[in-house]
C-alpha positions as CSV (number, residue, x, y, z in Angstrom):
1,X,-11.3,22.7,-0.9
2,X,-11.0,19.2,-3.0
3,X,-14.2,17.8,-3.8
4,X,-14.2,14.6,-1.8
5,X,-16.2,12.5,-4.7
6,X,-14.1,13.7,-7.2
7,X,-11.0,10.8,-7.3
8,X,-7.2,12.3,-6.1
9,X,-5.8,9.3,-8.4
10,X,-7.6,7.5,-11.2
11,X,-6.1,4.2,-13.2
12,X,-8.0,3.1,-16.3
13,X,-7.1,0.0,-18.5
14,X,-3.6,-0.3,-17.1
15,X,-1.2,-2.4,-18.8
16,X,2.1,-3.3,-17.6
17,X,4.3,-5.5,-19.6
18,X,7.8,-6.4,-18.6
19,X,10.3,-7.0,-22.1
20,X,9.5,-6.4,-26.0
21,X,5.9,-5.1,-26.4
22,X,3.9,-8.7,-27.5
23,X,6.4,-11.0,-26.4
24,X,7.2,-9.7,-22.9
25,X,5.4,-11.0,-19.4
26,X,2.2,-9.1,-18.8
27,X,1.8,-8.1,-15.4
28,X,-1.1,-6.4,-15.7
29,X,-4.1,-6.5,-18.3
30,X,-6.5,-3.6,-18.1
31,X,-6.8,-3.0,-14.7
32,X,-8.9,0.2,-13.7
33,X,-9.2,1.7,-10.2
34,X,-9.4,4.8,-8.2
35,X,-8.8,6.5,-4.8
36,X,-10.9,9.6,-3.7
37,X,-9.4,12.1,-1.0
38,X,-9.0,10.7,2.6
39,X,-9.8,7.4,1.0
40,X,-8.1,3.8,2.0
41,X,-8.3,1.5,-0.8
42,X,-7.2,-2.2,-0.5
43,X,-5.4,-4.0,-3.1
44,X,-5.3,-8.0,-2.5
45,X,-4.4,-11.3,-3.8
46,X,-1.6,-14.2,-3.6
47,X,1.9,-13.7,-4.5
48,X,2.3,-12.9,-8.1
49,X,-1.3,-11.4,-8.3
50,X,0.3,-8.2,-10.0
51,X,-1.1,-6.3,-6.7
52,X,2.6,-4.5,-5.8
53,X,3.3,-4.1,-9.7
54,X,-0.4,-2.0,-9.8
55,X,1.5,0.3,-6.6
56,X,5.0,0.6,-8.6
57,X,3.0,1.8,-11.9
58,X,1.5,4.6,-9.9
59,X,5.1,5.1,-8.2
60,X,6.8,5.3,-11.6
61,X,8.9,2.1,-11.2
62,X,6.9,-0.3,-13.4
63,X,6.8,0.4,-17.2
64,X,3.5,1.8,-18.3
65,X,2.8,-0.2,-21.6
66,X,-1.3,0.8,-22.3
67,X,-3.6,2.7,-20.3
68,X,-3.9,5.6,-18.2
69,X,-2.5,7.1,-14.8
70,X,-4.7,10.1,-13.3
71,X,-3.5,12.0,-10.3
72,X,-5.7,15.6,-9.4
73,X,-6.2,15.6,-13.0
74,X,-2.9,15.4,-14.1
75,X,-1.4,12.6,-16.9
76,X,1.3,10.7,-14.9
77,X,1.4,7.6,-16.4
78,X,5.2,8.2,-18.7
79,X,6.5,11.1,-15.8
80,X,10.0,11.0,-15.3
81,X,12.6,12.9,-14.4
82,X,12.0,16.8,-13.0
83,X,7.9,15.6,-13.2
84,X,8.1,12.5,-11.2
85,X,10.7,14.6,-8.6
86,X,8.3,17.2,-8.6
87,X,5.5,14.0,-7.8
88,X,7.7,12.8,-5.1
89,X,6.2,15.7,-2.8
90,X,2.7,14.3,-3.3
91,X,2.9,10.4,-3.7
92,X,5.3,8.9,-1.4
93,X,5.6,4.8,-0.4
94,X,6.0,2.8,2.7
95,X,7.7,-0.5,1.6
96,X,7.3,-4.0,3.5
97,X,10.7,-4.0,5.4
98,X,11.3,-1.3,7.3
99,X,15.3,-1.8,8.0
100,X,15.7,-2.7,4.0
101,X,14.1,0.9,3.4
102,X,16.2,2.8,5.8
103,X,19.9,3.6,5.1
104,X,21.5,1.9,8.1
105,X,24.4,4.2,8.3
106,X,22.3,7.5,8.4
107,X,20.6,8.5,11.9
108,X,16.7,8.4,12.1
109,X,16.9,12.4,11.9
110,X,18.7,12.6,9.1
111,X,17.2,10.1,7.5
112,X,13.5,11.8,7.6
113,X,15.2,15.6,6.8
114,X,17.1,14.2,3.8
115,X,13.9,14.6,1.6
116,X,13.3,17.7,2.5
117,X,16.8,19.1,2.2
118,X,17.1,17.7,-1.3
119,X,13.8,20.0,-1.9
120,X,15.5,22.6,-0.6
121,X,14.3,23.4,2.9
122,X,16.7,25.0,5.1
123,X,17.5,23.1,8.6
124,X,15.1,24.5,10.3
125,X,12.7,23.9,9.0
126,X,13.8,20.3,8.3
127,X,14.5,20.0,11.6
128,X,10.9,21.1,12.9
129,X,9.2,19.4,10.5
130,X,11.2,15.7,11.7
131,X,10.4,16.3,15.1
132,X,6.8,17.0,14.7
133,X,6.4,13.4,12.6
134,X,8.5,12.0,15.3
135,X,5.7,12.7,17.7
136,X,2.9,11.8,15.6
137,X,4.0,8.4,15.1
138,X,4.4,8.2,18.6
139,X,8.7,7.7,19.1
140,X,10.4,9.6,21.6
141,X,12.1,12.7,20.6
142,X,15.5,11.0,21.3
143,X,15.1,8.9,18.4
144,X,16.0,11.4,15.8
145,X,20.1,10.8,17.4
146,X,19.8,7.3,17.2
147,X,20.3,4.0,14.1
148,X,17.9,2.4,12.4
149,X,19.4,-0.8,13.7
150,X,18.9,0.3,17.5
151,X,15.0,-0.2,16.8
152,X,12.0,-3.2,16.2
153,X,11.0,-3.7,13.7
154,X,7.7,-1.8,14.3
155,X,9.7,1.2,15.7
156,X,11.5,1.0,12.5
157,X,8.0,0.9,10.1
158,X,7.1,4.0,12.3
159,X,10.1,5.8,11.4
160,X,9.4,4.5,7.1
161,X,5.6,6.0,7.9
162,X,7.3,9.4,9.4
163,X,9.6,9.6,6.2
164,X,7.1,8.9,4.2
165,X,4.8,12.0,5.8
166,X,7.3,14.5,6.1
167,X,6.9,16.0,2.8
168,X,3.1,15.7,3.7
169,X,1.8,14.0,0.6
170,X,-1.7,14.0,-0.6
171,X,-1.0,10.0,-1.5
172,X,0.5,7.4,-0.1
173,X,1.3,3.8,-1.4
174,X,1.7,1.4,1.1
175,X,3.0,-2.0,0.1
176,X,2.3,-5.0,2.7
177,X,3.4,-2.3,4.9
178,X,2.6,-4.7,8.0
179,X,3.3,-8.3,6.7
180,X,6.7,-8.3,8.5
181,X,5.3,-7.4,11.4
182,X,4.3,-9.9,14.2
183,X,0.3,-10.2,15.1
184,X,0.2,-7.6,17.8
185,X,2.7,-4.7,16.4
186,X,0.6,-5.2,13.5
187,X,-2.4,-3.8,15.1
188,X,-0.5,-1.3,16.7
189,X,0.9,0.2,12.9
190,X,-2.6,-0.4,11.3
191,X,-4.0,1.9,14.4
192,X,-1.5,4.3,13.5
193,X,-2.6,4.5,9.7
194,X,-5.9,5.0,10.6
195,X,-5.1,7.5,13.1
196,X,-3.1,9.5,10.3
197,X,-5.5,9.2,8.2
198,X,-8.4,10.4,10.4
199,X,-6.1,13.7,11.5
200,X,-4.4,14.4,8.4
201,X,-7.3,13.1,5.5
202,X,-4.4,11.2,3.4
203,X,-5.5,8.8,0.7
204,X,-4.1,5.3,0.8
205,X,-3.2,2.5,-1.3
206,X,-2.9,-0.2,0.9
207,X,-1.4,-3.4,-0.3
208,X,-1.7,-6.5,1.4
209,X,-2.6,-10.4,1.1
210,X,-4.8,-10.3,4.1
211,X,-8.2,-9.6,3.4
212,X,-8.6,-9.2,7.9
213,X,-6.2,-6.2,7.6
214,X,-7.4,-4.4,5.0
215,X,-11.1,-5.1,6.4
216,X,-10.1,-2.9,9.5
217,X,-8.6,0.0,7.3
218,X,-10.0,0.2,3.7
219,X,-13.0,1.9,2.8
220,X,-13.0,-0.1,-0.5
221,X,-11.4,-3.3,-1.6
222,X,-10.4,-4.3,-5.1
223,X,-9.7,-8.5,-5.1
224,X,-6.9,-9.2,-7.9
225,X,-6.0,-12.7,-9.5
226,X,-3.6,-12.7,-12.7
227,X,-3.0,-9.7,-13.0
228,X,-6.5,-9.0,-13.1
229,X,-9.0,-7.0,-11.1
230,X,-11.8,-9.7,-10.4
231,X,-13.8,-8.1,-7.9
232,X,-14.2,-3.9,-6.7
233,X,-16.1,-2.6,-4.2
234,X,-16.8,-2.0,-0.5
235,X,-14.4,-2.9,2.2
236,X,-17.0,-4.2,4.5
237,X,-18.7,-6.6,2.1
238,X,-15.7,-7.8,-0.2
239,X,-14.0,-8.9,2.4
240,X,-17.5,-10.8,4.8
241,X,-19.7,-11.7,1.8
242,X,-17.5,-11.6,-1.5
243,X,-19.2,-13.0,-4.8
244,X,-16.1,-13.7,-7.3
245,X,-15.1,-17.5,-6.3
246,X,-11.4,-16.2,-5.5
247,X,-12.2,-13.5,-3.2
248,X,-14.1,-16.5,-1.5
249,X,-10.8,-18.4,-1.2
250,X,-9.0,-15.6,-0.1
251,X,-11.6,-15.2,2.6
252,X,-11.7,-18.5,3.9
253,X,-7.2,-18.5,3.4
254,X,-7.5,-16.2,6.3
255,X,-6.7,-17.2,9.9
256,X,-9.2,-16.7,13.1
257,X,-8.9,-16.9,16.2
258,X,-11.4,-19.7,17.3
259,X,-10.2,-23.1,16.6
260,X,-13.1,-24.6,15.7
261,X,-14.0,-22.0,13.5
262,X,-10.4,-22.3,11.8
263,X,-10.8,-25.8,11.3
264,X,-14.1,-25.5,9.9
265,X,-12.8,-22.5,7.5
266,X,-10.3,-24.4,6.1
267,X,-12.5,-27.8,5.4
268,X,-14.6,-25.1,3.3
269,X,-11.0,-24.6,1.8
270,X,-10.2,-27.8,0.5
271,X,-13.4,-28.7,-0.7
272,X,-13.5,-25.2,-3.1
273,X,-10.0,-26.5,-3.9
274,X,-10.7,-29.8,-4.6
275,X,-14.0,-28.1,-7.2
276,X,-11.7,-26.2,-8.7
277,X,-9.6,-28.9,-9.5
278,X,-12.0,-31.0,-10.8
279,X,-13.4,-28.3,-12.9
280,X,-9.7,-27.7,-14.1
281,X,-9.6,-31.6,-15.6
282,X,-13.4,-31.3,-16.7
């Protein structure tokens, strides 16, 4: 049995950097995190943060230019070819649009068998194994016959989650996986990874710009800014009491319900704003 303190995936110093090594874009600069098993950890910031690059690294589609990648002990950070195939069964992804991530000319059921096929299980298995993640994501078993393009768009992210789980990975990367999503089918998918998650004990990576989503899901929360990690550390108080100035931003960026207490929250906005600005010029 996996020691639960002992991290499934570990990332020390990472640096990513896109072009010639020195002259290229850094995306990253020496960011380190982990994940233990049956963990959610959060991953946010603004656009260009370097928050999805820090998922593609782990995925193997960002270039690893320093640092480390750890996953159940193993060196991952270079894998390619047969290794990262051979990965593919314990680190999968669920992307931010559903329909973009699902060939729209392939039914639902052949859609979530084709990765187990392609690892050579025979049809019958494929076949059990599709309708079982049917019903845990909670379509009707009709869906397997139908297109992509005959669902919403939160039917649809159910069907990436299924495909994502049918090889049951250990790992799974989930990039703004609800952003597309309207308010309430957004609860109703976060339930759903929580629910996984609690039956099943896989780890996440959960990517997002909205410090209230990952505050329902993630046991841990690492802020990023720059390409940077600027703050690390529990879900609960990172994303209620945060100490790094931008995690405060981030914080106050994010909508409530009460009107009054929006309005309030984004006064508190513009005057860090404006001290930010004035400490820019100083």
């Amino acid at each position: 049995m996996a020691d639960v303190n002992t991290p499934l995936l570990t990332v020390e110093d990472l640096v990513v950097e896109y072009g010639s090594r020195g002259k290229g874009f850094r995306a990253l600069h020496g960011v380190s995190i982990d994940i233990k098993p049956g963990e959610c950890v959060g991953v946010v910031g603004e656009s260009g943060s370097g928050k999805s690059t820090l998922g593609n690294a782990i995925l193997g589609l960002a270039p690893v230019t320093e640092g480390k990648i750890t996953f159940d002990g193993e060196d991952i950070s270079h894998a390619k070819g047969a290794d990262r195939r051979r990965l593919a069964k314990s680190i999968q992804v669920v992307f931010q649009d559903p329909y973009g991530s699902l060939d729209p000319t392939m039914r639902v059921g052949d859609i979530l068998a084709e990765p187990l096929t392609v690892a050579g299980e025979s049809k019958d298995k494929a076949r059990d194994a599709v309708a079982e993640m049917i019903e845990r994501v909670h379509l009707p078993a009709g869906t397997i016959d139908r297109y992509p393009s005959e669902f919403s768009g939160g039917q649809r992210q159910r069907i990436a989650i299924a495909r994502a789980l049918v090889r049951r990975p250990r790992l799974i990367v989930c990039d703004e996986p609800v952003s597309a999503l309207d308010l309430t089918t957004q609860s109703t998918v976060i339930d759903l990874f929580i629910e996984i998650q609690r039956d099943i004990g896989v780890s996440y990576l959960f990517v997002s710009h909205d410090l209230g989503v990952v505050r329902r899901i993630c046991h841990r929360v690492a802020v990023m800014q720059r390409g940077e990690i600027v703050e690390f550390g529990d879900a609960a108080m990172v994303t209620s009491e945060p100490e790094h100035p931008y995690s405060a931003r981030l914080l106050l960026a994010s909508p409530v319900a009460d009107p009054a207490a929006q309005a309030q929250r984004r006064q508190n906005w513009l005057a860090l704003r404006e001290e930010d600005n004035a400490a820019a010029v100083r």
